[in-house]
N, C-alpha and C positions, 0 to 999 in steps of 0.2 A: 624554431618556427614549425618543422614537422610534427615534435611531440606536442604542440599546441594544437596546431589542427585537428592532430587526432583525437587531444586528450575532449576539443570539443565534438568531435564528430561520436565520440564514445557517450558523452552525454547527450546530445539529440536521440541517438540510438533508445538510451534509456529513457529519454523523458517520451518518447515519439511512446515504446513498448509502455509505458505505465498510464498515459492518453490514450489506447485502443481498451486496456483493462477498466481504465475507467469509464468510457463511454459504455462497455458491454452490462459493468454494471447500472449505470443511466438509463438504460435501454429497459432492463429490469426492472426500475423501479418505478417508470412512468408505468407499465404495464400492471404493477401491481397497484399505483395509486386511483389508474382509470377503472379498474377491476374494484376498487372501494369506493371509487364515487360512486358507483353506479345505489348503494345504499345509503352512505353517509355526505352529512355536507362537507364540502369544500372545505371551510373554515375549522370543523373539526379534523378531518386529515389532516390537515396542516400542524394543527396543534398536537395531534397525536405523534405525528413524523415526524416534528421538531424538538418534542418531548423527549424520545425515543432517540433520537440522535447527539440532543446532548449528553444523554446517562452514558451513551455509549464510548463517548469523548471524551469524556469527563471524566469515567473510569481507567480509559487509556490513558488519559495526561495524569492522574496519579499514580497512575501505575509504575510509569515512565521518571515520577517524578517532577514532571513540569507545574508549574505555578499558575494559577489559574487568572490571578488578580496580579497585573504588571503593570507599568507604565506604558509600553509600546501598544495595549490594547486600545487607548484611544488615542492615537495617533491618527493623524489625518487622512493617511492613506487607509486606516481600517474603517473612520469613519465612514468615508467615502464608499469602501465594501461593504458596508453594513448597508448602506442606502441600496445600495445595488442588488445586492442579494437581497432585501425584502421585493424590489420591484421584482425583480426574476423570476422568483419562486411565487409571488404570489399572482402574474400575468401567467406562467407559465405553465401550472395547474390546474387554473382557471380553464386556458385553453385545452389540457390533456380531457378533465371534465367535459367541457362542452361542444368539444371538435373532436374529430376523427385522429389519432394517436399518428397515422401514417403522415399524414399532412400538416399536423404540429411538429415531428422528430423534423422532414424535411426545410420546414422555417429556420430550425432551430440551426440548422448547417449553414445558414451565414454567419454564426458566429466568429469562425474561425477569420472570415474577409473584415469584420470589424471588428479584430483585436490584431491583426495585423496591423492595419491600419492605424490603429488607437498608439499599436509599438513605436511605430514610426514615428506619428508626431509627438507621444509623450515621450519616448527611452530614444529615438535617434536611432533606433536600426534602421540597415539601408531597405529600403524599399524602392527599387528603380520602378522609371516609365511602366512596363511592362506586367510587372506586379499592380500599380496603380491601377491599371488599364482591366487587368484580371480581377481584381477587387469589384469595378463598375459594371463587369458581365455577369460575377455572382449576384449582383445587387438589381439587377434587371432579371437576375431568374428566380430572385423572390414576388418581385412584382407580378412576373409568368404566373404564378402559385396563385397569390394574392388574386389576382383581374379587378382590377378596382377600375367601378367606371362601366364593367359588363352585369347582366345579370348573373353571372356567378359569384359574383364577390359577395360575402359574406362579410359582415362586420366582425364576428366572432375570431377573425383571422388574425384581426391585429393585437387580440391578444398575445399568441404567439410572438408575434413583431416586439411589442413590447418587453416579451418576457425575454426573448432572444439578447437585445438589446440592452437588458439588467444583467446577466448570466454574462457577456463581454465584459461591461463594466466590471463586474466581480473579479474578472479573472486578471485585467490588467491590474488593478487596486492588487491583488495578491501577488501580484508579483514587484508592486511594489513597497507591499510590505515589510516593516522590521524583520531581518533574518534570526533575529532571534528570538521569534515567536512559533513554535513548532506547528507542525500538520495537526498536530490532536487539539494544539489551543486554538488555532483556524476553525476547526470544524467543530469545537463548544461554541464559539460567539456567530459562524456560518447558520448553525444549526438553529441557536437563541432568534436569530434573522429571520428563519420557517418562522419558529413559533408568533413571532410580533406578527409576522405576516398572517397567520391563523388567525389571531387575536381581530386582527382589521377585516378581514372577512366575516368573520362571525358577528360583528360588530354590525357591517353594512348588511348581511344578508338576516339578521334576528331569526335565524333559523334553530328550533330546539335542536340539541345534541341526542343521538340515537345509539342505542346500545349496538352496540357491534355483534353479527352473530360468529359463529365458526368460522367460516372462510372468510368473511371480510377480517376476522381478525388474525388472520395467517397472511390476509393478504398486504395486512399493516405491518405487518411482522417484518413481510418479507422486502416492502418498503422501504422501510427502518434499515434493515440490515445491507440492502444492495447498497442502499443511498449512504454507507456509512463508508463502503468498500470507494465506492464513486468518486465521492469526494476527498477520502485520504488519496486515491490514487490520481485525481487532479489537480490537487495542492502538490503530489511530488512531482509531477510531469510538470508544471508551472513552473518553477521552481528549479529543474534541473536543464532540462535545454533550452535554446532560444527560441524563443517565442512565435517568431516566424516560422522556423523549422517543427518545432510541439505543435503549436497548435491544428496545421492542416491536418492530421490524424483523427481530429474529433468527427470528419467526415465516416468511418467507422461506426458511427452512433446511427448512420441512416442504413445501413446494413440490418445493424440490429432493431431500431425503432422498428422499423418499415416492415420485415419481416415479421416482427409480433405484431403489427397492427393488422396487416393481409392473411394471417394464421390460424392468430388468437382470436382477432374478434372481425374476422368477414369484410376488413376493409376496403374498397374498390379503387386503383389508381387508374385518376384523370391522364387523359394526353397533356393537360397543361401541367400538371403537377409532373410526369414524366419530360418535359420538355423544360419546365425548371429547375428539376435536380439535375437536370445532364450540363444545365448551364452550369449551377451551383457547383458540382464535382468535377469538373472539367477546370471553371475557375482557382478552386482550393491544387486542382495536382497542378497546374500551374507554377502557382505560388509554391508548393512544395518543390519542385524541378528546379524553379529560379533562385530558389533559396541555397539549393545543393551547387547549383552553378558557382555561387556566391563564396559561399565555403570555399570552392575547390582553387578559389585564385590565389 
């Protein structure tokens, strides 16, 4: 029973450390994606960054050897990610686009409360009263953010919301995917996911496609490549510890987001936005604390 314990407290460890790498690179990549919108459409980023991320996985998984075309790819649990990850990434972009980078990264930190939750009632992890209860404070301190119903509320907000809430779905669907479909074939059909989502943007917004100059195309670049580090490093975190325990780390991403947004580009935080991340991160260390509790019996 000891070497049990430990042998999982050894993988939270690791999946916890490969969920703050991955978030730093997230944080990176929103910043270079809102850095390209500001010249190019939506819908073309998307397709350039979805483009640029399969060649990138696609080269890994031959590299590696892995098989591109399997049966486990359409498996229900991928299908289900595939839906997921288009809503994600294409609400989620939208919102980095159109809203302030600091107060979309902060939305995005309910995540963690609604894959928790999603663990427990899809996989049967325990999640006591207390955790429940923590889960409903985060979720009142996105509404803080949100103010629906004041004159601050913005509609543009719920993009976030929604985008948050495809980015969960994702990551449980990946964890309950075939184990024998590696992190590089993840992230060619992840990536395929961007592009359709591009495809439907550009689709609804019939916006011409714009030559990219210098820096916007360093800043796609740079897109491409955080978002390649990102997402192999959140497929291993998914993947290697439990879910309750990994995921509260993704809180890390408001560190990094938040700081590029008040840095880079001049962003101002609200009292209600500081008064719903305290909800929000106070909820998640919660969760994380009660989860160690949990372990340790």
């Amino acid at each position: 029973m000891t070497t049990d314990i430990a042998t999982n407290q050894r993988a939270n460890l690791l999946g916890s450390l490969w969920m703050v790498a991955s978030m730093a690179a997230f944080a990176a990549e929103d910043a270079f994606v809102k850095a390209a919108s500001v010249a190019l459409p939506v819908g073309q980023i998307l397709i350039i960054f979805g483009l640029g991320g399969v060649f990138v996985f696609t080269a890994l998984a031959l590299w590696k050897g892995d098989s591109l075309f399997v049966p486990e790819v359409v498996s229900p649990p991928m299908l289900v990610r595939v839906i997921f990850e288009i809503t994600g990434r294409l609400f989620y972009v939208l919102a980095i686009s159109l809203t302030a980078l600091s107060s979309t990264t902060v939305i995005l930190q309910a995540t963690p409360l609604v894959v928790v939750a999603g663990a427990a009632l899809l996989f049967g992890e325990r999640v006591g009263w207390r955790r429940w209860a923590a889960i409903l404070i985060g979720l009142v301190g996105v509404v803080v953010i949100i103010q629906p119903g004041t004159n601050s509320f913005s509609a543009m907000s719920i993009l976030a919301l929604v985008g948050m809430i495809g980015f969960a779905g994702r990551d449980l669907a990946s964890r309950a995917a075939p184990a024998s479909l590696s992190t590089n074939i993840l992230g060619v059909y992840g990536f395929l996911s961007v592009l359709f989502a591009g495809l439907i943007v550009s689709v609804w917004q019939d916006k011409a496609f714009v030559q990219p100059n210098a820096g916007v195309s360093l800043a796609l670049l740079g897109a491409i490549l955080a978002g390649a580090v990102a997402y192999a490093s959140l497929m291993k975190a998914m993947r290697t510890g439990e879910v309750s325990a990994v995921t509260p780390f993704r809180y890390t991403r408001l560190l990094f987001g938040v700081g590029l947004g008040v840095t880079v580009f001049g962003e101002q935080l609200s009292a209600s936005m500081l008064v719903g991340t305290c909800l929000i991160v106070l909820s998640g260390l919660f969760i994380l604390w009660r989860g160690k509790q949990a372990a340790d019996i």
